[in-house]
Each structure stands twice: as C-alpha cells, then as structure tokens.
N, C-alpha and C positions, 0 to 999 in steps of 0.2 A: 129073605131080605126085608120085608113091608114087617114081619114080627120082631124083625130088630130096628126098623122105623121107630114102630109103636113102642117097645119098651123105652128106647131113650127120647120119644116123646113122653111116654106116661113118665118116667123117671124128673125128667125137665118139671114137670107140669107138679108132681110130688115135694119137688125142693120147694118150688116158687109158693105152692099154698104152704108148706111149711114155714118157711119164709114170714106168707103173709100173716098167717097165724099167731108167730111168735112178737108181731109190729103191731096187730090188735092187741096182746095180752098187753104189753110193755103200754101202749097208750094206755086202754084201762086202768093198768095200776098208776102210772101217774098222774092221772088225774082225778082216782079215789085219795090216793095219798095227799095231791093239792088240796083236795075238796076238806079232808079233816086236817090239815095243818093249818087252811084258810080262817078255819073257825076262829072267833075270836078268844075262848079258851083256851086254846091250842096254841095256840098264837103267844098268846101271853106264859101260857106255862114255858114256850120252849125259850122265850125272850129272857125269862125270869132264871132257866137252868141251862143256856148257852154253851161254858164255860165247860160245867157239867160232865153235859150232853159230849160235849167236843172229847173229854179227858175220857170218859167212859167209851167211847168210840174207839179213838185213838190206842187205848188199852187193848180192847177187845180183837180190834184187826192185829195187833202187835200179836196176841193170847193166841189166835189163830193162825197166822203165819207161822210160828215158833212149834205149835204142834204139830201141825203139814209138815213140817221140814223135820222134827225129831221122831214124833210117834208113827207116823202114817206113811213120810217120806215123799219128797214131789214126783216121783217117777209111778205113782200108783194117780188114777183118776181121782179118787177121795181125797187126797192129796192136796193135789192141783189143784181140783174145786175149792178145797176149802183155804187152800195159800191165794186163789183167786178172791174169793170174801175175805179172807182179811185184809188183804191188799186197797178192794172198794171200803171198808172201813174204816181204816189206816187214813188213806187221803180224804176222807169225809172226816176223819177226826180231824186232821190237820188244816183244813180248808175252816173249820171251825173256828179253831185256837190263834193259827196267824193270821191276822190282819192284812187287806192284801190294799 
C-alpha cells in the first residue's frame, strides 16, 4: 500500500518538475529571442523585410503542413509534429501580412 503511495507521489512530483522544466526553457528562449530581435539591427532588418519575412513564413508552414498530410501522413507523430509547425508558422506568417 505506502509503495503505491510513493509511486504516484514520485509520478505527481515527475510531471510537475517536468512541467516546470519545460516553463523555464520556454522563458529562456523568449527572452534570448526578445534580447536579439530588440537589437537595434535586428530591429531594423526585420522592419525593412516585414512583408518578406511574413510571405516566406506563411509559405513555409503552407510547405510543411502539405508534407505531414501527403509524405509522412498525420496519423504518424512526425506527422503531427511537423502539421503542428507548420500550423505555428502559417499563423505567424499570416498575423504578419494582415493588418489587424
């Protein structure tokens, strides 16, 4: 009884750091990613290739979804993963290109 206590405390305790783990990395990165977008070269290049940036996105998650679903097929995890990036691509292209 107490060794199936501890397992689904140690289990609990497993998600939760995992959990926390994956909420450090995600801060981390955005706020390395802020730190060089903030630059002011950075800044100005991506001001300067907007439009671009948007079209080439917008393509790219289009390019990736279209594979997932023909070459790899969404019922496989590689799949799915990668219909999920194109998807975040897609609407980063789009959130680009139209004006909101």
């Amino acid at each position: 009884m107490l060794q199936r206590v501890l397992e689904s405390v140690g289990s609990a305790f497993g998600t939760l750091a995992w959990i926390a783990g994956l909420v450090i990395f995600v801060g981390v990165t955005a706020h390395g990613l802020a730190w060089i977008v903030m630059r002011r070269r950075t800044a100005t290049w991506v001001w300067n290739y907007w439009n671009g940036l948007g079209t080439t996105l917008t393509f790219a998650g289009l390019a990736g979804i279209g594979y997932a679903w023909v070459a790899l097929g969404f019922h496989t995890p590689a799949g799915s993963a990668l219909a999920g990036l194109g998807l975040l691509l897609l609407s980063a292209g789009l959130w680009m290109l139209i004006p909101v």
